[in-house]
Backbone of each chain as ProteinMPNN parsed JSONL, in Angstrom:
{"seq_chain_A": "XXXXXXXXXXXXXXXXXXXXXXXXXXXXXXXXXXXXXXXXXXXXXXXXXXXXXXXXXXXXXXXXXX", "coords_chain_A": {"N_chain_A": [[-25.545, 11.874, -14.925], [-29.14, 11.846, -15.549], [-31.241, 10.801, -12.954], [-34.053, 9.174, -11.073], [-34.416, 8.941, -8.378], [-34.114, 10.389, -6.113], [-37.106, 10.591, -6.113], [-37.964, 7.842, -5.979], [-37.031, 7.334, -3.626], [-38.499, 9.2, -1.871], [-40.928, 8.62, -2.441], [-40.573, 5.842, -0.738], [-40.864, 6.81, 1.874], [-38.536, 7.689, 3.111], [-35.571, 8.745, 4.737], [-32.245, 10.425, 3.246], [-30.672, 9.492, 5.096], [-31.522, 6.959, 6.002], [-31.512, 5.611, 3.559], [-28.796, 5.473, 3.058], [-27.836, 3.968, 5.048], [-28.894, 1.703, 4.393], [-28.0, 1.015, 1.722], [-25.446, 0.817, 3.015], [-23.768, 3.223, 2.508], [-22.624, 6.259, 2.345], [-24.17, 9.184, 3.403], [-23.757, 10.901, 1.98], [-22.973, 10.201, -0.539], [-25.177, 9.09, -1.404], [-26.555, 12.003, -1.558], [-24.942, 13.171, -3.355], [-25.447, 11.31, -5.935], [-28.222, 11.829, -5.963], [-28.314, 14.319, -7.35], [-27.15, 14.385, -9.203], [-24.376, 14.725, -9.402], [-22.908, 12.714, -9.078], [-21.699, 9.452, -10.698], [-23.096, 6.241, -9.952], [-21.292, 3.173, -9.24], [-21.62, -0.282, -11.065], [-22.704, -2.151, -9.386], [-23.232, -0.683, -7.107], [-25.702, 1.005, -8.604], [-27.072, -1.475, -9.034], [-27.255, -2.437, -6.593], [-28.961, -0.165, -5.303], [-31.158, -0.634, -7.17], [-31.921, -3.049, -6.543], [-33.231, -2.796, -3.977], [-35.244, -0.872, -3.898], [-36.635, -2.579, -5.288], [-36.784, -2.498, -8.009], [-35.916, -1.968, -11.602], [-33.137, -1.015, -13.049], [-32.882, 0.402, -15.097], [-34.746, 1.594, -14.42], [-34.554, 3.246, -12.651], [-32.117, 4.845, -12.963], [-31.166, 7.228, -15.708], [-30.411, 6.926, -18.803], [-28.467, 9.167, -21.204], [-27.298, 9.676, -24.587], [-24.377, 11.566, -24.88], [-24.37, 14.26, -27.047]], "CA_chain_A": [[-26.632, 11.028, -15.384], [-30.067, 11.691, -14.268], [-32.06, 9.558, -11.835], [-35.49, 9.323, -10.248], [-33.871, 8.267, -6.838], [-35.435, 11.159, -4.962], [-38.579, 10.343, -6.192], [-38.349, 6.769, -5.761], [-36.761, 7.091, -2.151], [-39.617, 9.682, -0.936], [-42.153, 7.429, -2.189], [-41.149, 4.946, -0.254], [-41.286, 7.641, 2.813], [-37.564, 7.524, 3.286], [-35.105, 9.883, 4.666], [-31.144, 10.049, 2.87], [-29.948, 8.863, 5.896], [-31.65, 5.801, 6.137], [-31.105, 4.749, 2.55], [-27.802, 5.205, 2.845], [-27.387, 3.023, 6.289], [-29.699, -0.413, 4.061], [-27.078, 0.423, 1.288], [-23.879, 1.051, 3.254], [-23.147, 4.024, 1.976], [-22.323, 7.265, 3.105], [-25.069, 9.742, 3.066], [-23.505, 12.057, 0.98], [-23.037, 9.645, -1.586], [-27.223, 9.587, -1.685], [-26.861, 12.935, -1.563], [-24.784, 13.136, -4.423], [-26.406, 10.582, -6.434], [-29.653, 12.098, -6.556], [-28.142, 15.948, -7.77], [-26.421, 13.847, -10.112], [-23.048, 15.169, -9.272], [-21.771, 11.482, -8.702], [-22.722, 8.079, -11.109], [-22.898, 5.504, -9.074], [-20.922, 2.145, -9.99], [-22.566, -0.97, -11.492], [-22.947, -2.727, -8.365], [-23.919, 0.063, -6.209], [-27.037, 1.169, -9.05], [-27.837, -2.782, -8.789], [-28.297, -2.308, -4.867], [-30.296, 0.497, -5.355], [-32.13, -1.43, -8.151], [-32.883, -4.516, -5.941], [-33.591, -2.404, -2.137], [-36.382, -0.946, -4.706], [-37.683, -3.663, -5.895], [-37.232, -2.163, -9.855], [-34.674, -2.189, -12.318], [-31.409, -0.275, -13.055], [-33.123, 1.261, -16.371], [-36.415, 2.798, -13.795], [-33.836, 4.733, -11.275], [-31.334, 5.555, -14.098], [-31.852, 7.428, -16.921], [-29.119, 7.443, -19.404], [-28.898, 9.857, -22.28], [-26.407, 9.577, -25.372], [-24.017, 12.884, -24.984], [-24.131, 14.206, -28.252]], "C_chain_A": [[-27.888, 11.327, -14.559], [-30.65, 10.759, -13.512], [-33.263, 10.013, -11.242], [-35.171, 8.452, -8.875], [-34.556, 8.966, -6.301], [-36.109, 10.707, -4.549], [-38.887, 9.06, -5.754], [-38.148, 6.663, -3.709], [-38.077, 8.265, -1.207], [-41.055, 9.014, -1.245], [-41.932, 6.534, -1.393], [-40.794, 5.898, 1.753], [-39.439, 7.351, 3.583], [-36.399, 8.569, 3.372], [-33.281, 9.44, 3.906], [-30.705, 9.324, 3.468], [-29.939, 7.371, 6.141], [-31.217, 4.945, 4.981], [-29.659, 4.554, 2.424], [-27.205, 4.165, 3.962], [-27.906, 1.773, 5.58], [-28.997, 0.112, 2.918], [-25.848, 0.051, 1.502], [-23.406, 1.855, 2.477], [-23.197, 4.967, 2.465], [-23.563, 8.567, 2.519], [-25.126, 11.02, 2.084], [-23.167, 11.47, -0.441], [-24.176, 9.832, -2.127], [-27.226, 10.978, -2.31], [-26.361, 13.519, -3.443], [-25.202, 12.558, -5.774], [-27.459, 11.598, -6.71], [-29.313, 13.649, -7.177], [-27.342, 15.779, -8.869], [-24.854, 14.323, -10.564], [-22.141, 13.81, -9.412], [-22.804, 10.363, -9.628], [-22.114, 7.367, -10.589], [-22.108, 3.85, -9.721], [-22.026, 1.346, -10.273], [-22.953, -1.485, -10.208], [-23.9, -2.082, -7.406], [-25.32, 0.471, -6.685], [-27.631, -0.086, -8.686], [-28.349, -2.875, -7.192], [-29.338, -1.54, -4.985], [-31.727, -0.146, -6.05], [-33.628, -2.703, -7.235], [-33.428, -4.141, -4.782], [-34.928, -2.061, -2.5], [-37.4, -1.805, -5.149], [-37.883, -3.311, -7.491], [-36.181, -2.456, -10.201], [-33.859, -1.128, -12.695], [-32.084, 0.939, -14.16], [-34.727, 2.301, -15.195], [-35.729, 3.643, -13.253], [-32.843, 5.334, -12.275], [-31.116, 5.888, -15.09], [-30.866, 7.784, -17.887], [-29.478, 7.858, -21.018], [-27.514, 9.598, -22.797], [-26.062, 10.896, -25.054], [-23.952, 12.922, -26.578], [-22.286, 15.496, -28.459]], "O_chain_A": [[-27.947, 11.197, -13.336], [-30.19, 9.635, -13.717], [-33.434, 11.194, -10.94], [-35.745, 7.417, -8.536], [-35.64, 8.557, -5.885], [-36.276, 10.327, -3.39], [-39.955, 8.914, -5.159], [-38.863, 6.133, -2.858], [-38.419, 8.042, -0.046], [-42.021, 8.923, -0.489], [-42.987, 6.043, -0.993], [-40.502, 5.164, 2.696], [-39.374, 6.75, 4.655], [-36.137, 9.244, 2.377], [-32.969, 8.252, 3.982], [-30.213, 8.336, 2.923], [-28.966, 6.657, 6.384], [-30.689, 3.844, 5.139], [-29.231, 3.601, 1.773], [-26.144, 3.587, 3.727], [-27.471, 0.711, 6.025], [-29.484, -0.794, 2.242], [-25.153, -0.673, 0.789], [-22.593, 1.444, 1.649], [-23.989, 4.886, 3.404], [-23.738, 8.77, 1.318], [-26.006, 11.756, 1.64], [-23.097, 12.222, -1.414], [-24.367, 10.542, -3.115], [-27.775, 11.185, -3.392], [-27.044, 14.005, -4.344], [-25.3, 13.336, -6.723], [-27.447, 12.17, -7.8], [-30.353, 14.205, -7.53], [-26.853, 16.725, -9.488], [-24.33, 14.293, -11.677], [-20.961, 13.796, -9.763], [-24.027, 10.257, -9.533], [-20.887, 7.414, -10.503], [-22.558, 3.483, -10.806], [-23.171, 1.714, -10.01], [-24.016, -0.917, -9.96], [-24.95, -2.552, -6.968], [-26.227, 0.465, -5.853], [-28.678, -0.016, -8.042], [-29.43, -3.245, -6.737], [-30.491, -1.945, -4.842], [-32.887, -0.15, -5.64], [-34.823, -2.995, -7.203], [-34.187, -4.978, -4.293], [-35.858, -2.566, -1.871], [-38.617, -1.71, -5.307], [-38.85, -3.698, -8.147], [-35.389, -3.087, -9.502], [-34.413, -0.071, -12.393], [-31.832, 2.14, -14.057], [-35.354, 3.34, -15.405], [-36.097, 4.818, -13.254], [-32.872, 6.565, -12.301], [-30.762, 4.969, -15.83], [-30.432, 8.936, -17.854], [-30.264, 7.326, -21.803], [-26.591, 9.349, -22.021], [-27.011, 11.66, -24.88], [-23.607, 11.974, -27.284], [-21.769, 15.661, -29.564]]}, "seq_chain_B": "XXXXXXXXXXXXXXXXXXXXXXXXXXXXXXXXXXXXXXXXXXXXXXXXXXXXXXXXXXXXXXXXXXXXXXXXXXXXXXXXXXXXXXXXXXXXXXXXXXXXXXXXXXXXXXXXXXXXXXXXXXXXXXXXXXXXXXXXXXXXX", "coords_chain_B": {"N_chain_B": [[-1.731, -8.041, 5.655], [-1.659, -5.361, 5.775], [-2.936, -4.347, 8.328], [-1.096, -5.687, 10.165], [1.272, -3.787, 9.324], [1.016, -1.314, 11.23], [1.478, -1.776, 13.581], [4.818, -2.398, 13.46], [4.924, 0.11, 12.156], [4.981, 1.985, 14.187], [6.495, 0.817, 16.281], [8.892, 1.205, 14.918], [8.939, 3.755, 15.396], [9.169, 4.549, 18.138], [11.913, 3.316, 17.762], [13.553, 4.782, 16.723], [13.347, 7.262, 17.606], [13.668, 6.387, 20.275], [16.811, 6.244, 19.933], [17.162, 8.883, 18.739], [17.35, 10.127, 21.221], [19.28, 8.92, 22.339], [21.781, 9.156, 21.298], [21.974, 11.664, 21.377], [22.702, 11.704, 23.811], [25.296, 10.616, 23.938], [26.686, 11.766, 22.253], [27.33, 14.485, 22.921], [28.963, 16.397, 21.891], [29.352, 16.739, 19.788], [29.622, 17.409, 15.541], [28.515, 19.086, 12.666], [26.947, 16.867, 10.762], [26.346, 14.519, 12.291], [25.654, 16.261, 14.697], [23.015, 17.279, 14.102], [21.491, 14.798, 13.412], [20.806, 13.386, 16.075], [18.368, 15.025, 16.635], [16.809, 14.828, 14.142], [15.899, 12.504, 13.882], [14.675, 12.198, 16.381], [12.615, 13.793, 16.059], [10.885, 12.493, 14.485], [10.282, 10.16, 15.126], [8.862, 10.73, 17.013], [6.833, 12.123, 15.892], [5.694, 9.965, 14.024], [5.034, 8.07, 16.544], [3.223, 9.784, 17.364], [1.313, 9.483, 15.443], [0.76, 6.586, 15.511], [-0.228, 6.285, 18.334], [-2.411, 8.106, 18.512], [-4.132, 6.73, 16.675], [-4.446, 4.269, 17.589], [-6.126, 5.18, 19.711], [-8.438, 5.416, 18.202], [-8.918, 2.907, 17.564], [-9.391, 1.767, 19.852], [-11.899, 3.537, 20.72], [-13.47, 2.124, 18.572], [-13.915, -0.1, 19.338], [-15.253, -0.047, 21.526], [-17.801, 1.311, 20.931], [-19.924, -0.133, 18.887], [-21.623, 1.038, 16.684], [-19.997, 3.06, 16.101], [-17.963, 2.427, 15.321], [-19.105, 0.961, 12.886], [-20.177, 3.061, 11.283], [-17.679, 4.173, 10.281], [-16.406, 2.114, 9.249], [-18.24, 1.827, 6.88], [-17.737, 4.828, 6.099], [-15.315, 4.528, 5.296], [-14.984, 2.527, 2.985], [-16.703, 3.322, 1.331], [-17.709, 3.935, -2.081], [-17.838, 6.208, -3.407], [-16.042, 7.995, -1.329], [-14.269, 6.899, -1.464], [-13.072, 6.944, -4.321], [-12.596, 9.704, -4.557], [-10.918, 9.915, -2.739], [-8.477, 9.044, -3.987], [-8.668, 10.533, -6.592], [-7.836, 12.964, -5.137], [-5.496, 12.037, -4.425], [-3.924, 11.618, -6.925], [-4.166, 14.672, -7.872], [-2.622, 16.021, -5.82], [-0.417, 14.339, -6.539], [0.652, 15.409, -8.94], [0.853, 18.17, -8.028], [3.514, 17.9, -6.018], [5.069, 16.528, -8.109], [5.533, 19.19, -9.517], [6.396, 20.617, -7.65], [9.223, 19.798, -6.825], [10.416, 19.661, -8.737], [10.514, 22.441, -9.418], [12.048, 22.884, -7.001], [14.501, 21.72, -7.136], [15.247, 22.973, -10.025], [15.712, 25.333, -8.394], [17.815, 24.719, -6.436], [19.97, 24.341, -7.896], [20.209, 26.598, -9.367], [20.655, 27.933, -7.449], [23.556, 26.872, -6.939], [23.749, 25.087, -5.1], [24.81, 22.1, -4.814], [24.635, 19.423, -3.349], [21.957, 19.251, -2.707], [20.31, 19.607, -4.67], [21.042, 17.328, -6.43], [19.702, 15.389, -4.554], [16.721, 16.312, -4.557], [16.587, 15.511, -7.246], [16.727, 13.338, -7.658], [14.312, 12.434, -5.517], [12.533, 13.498, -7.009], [12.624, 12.035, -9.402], [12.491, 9.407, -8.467], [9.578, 9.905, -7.793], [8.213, 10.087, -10.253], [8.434, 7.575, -11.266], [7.481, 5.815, -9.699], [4.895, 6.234, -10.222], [4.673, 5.214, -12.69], [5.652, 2.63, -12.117], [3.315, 1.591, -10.5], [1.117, 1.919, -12.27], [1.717, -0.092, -14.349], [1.482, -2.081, -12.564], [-0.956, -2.333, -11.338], [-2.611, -2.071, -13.83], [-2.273, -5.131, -14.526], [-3.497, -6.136, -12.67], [-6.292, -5.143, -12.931]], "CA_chain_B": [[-0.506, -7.374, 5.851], [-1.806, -3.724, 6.403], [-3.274, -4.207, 9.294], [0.124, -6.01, 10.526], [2.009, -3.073, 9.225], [0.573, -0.855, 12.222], [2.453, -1.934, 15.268], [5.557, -2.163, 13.374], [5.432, 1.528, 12.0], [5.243, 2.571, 15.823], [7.93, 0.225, 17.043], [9.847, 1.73, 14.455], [8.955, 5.77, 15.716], [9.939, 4.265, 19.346], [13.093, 2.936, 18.189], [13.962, 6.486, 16.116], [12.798, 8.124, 18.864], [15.191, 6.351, 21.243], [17.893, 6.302, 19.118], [18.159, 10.032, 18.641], [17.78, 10.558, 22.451], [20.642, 7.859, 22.976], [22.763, 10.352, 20.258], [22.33, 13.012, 21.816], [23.167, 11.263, 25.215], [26.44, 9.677, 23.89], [27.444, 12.442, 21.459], [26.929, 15.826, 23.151], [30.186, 17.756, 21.364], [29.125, 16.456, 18.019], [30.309, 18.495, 14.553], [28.457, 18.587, 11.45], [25.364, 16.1, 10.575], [25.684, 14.338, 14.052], [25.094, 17.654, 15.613], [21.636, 17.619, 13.744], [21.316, 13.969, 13.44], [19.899, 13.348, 17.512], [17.222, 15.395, 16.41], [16.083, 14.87, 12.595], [15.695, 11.051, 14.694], [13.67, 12.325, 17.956], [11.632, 14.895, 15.403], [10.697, 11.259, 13.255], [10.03, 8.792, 15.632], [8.241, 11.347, 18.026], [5.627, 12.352, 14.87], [5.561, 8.551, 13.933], [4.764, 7.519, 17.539], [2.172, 10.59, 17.707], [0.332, 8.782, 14.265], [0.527, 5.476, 16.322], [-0.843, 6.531, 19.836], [-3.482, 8.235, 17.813], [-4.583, 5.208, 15.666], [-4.813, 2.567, 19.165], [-7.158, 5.593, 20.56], [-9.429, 5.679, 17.443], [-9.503, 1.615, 17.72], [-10.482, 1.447, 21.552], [-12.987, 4.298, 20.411], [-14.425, 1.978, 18.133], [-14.04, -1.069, 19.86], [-16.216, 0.376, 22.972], [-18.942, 1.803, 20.059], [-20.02, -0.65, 17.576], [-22.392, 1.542, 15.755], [-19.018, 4.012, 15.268], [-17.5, 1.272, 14.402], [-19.932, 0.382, 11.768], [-20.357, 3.962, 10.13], [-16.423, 4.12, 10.303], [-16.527, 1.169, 8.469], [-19.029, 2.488, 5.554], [-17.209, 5.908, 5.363], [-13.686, 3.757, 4.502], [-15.578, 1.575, 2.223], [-17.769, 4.086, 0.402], [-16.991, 4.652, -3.515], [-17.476, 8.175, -3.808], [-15.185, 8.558, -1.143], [-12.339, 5.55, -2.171], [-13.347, 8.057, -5.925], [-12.551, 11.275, -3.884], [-9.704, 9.867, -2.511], [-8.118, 8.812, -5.594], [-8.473, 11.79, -7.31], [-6.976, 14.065, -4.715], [-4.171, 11.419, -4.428], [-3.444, 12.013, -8.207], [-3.645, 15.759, -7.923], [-1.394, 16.048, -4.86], [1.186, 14.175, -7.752], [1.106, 16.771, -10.153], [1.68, 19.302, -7.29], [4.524, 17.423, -5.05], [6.197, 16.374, -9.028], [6.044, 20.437, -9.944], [7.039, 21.372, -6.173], [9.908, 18.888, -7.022], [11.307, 20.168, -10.393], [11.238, 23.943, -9.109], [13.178, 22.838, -6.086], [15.925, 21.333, -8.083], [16.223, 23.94, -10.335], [16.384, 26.372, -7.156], [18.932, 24.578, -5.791], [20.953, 24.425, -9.103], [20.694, 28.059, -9.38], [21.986, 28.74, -5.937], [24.818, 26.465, -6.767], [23.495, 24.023, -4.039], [24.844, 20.834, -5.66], [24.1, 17.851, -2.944], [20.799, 19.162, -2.625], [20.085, 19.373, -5.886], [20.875, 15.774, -6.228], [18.82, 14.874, -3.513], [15.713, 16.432, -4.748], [15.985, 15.291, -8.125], [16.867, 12.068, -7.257], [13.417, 12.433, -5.754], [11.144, 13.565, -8.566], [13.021, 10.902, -10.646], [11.498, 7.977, -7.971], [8.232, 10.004, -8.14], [7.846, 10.222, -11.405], [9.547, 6.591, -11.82], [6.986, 4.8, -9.085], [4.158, 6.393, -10.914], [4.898, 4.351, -14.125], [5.822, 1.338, -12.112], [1.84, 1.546, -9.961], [0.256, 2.146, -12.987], [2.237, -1.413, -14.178], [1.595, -3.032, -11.531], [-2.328, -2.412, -11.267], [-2.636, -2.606, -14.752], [-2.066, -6.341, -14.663], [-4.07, -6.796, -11.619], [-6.982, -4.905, -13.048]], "C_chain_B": [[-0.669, -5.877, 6.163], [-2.076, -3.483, 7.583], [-2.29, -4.554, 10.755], [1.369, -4.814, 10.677], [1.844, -1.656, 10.393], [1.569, -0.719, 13.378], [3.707, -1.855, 14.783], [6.285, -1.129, 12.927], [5.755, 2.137, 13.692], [5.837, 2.096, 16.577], [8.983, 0.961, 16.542], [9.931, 3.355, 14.809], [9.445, 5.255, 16.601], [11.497, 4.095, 19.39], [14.143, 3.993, 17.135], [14.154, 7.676, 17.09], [14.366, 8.178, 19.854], [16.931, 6.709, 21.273], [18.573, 7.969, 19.267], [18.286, 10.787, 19.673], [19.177, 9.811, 22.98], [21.729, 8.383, 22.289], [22.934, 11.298, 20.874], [23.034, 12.974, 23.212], [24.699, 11.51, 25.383], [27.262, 10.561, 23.255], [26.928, 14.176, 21.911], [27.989, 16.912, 22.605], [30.342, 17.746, 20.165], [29.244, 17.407, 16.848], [28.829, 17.898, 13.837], [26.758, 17.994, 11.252], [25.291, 15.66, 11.607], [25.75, 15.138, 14.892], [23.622, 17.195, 15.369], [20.442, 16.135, 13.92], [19.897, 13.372, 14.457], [18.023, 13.921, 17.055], [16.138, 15.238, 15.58], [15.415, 13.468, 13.243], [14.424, 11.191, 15.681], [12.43, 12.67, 17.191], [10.692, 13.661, 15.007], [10.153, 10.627, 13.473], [9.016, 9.699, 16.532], [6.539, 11.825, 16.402], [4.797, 10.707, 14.353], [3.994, 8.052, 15.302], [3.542, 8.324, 17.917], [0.633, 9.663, 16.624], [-0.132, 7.351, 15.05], [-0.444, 5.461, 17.325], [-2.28, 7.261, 18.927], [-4.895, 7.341, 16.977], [-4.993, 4.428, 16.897], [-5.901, 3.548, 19.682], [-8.568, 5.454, 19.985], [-10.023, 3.986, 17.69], [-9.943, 1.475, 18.752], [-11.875, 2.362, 21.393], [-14.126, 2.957, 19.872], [-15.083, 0.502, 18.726], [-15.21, -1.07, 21.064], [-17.76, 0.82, 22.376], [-19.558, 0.961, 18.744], [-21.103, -0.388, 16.483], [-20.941, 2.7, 15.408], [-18.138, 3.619, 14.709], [-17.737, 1.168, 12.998], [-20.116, 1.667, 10.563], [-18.677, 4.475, 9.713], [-16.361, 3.607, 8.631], [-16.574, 1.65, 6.954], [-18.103, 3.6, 5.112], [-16.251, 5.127, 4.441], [-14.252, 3.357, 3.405], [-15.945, 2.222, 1.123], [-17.072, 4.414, -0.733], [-16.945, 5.408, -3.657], [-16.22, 8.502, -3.001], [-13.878, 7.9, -1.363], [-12.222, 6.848, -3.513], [-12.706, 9.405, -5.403], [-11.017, 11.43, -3.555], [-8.53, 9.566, -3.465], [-7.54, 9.74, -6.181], [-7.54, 12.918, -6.879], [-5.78, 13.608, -4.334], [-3.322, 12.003, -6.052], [-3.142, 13.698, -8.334], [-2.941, 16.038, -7.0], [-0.001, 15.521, -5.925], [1.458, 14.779, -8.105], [1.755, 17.873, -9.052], [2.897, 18.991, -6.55], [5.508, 17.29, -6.923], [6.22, 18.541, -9.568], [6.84, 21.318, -8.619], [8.436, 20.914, -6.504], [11.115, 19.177, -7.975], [11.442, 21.749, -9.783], [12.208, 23.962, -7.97], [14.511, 22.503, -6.508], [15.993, 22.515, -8.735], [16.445, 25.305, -9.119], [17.655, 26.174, -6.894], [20.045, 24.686, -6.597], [21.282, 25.811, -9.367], [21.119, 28.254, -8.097], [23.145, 27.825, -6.217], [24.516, 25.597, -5.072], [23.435, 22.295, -4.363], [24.124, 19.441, -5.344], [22.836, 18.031, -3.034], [19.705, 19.014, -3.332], [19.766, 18.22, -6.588], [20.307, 15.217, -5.649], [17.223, 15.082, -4.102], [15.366, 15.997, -6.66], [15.969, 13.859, -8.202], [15.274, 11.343, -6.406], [12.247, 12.808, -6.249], [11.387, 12.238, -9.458], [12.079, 9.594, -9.635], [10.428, 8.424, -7.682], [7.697, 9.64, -8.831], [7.724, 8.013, -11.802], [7.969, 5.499, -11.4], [5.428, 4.942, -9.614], [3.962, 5.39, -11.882], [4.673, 2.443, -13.227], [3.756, 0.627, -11.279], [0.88, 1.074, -11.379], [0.424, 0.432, -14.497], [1.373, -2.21, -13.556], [-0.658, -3.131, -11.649], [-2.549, -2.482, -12.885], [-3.278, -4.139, -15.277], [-3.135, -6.933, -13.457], [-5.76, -6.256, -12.014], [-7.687, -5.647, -13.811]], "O_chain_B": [[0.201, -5.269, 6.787], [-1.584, -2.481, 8.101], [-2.439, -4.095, 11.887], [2.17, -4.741, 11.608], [2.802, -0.891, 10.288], [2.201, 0.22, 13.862], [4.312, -1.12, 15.563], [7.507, -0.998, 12.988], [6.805, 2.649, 14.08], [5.953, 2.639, 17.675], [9.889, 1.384, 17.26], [10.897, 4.054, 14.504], [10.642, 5.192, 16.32], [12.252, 4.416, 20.308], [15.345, 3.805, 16.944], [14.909, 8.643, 17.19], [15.31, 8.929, 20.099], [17.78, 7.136, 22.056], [19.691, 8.334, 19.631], [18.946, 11.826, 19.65], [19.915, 10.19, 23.889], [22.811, 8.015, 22.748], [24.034, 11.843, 20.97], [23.734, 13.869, 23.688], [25.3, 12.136, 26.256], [28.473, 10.444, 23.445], [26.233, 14.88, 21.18], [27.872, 18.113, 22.85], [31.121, 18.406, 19.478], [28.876, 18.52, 17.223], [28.198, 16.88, 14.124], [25.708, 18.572, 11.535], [24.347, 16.062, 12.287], [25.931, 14.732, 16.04], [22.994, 16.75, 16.33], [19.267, 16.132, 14.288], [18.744, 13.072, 14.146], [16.935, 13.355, 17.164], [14.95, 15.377, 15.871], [14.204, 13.401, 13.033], [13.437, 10.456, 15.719], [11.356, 12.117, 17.432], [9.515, 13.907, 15.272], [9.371, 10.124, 12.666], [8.052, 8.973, 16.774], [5.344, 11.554, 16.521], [3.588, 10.474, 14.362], [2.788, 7.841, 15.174], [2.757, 7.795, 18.704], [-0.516, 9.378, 16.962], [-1.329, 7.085, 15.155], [-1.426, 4.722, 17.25], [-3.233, 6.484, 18.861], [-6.115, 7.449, 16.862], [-6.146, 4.0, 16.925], [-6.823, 2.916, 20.199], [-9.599, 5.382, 20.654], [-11.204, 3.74, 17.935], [-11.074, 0.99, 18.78], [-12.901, 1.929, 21.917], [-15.211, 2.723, 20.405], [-16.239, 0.089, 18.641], [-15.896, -2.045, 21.371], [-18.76, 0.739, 23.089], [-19.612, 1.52, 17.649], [-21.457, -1.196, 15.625], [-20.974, 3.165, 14.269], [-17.512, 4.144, 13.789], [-16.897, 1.248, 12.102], [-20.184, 1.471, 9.35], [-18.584, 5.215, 8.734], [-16.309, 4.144, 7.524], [-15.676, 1.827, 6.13], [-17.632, 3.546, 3.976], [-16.315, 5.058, 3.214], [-13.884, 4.119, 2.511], [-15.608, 1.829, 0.006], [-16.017, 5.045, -0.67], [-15.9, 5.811, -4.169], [-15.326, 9.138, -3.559], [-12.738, 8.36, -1.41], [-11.242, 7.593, -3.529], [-12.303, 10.139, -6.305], [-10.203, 12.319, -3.803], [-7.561, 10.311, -3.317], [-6.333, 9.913, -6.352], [-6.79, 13.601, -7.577], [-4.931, 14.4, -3.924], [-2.296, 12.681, -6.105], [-2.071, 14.075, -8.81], [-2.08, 16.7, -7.579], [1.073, 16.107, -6.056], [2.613, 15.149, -7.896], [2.888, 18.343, -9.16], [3.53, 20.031, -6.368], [6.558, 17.927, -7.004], [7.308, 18.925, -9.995], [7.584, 22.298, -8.65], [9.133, 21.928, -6.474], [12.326, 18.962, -7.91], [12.583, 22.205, -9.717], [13.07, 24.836, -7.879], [15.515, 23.11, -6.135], [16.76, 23.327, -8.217], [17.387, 26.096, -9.186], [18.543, 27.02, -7.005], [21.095, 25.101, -6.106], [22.434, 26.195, -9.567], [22.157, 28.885, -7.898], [24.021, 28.153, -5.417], [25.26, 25.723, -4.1], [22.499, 21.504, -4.24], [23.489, 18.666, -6.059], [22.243, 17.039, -3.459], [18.598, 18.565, -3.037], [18.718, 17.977, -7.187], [20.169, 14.091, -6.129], [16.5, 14.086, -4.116], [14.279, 16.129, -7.223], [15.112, 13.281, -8.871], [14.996, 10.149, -6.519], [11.125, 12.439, -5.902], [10.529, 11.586, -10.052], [11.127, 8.983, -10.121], [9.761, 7.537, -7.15], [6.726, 8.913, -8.621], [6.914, 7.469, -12.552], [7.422, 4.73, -12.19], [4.694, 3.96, -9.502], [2.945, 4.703, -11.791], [3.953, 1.495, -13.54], [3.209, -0.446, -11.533], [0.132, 0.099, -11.447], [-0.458, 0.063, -15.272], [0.583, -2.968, -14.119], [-1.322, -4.084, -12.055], [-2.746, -3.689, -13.022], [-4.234, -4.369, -16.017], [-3.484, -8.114, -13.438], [-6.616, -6.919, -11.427], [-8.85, -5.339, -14.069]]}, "name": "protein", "num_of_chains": 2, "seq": "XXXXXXXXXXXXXXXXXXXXXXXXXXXXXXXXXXXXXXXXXXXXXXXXXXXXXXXXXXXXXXXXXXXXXXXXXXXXXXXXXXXXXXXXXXXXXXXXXXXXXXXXXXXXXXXXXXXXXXXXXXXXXXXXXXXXXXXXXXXXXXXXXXXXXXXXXXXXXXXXXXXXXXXXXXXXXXXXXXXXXXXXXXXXXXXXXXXXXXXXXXXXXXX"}
């Protein structure tokens, strides 16, 4: 699934490491996440959602497979 | 209860341990399986007791560090890797149930009967505890 995590986490001048220590998560999760190797559960997009300050549909961009 | 189950796996390597030094003590002209016995015991409780003594060093580690503590913590915790772990639990099945079935029929072709029985006896409670997990969480899911 893609995502604008990157983008959202270097706007807010933020390195993997840290986002992953204010979600509790392991930095390779981030890492994964944003290369979109890994979708993240509901809970865990909703952290991201709310540490942001946006919503689930701005950081995650889901496409119908056809 | 997991965290309970700890001290009493490593009472139990200690008292495997002892056991198959107190065999070998008591039975030094031994035939047969208690020839081998002393040992399959020492080998058991001595690997056990190594997992144990290992485990109390990692907790005073973290106990003395509470930031290694804390990313400890997170790794355990983390979904990708609970997801990671999972997965390579499930494929380790497939390979331990096909390791499982070619060992039996090995042993059947060498004409190695008990052993035969032994190893299919465990694929059958592989295979078996599979079904009953997948039960069991099921209902809890």
């Amino acid at each position: 699934m893609k995502n604008r995590l990157e983008e959202i986490r270097k706007q807010h001048n933020m390195t993997q490491e840290e986002l992953a220590i204010a979600l509790e998560v392991s930095r390779q999760t981030i890492g994964s996440l944003e290369n979109g190797r890994y979708n993240p559960s509901i809970i865990l997009a909703l952290k991201i959602a709310r540490y942001f300050d946006t919503t689930v549909e701005n950081v995650f961009i889901y496409e119908e497979e056809n | 209860m997991k965290k309970q189950c700890k001290p009493i796996i490593f009472y139990f390597g200690m008292l495997a341990f002892a056991t198959g030094m107190l065999l070998k003590f008591l039975l030094p002209e031994a035939d047969g399986t208690l020839k081998i016995l002393p040992f399959v015991l020492s080998g058991f409780g001595a690997g056990i007791i190594g997992v144990g003594v290992a485990s109390m060093f990692a907790k005073k580690i973290r106990q003395k560090d509470p930031e290694a503590a804390k990313r400890y913590e997170i790794e355990e915790m983390d979904e990708r890797n609970i997801r990671l772990r999972e997965k390579a639990g499930l494929s380790t099945w497939y390979i331990t149930t096909f390791t499982l079935a070619f060992l039996s029929l090995g042993f059947v072709v060498f004409e190695m009967n008990v052993a035969a029985l032994f190893s299919m006896a465990a694929l059958l409670l592989h295979i078996v505890c599979l079904f009953v997990f997948i039960y069991v969480y099921n209902r809890k899911i």
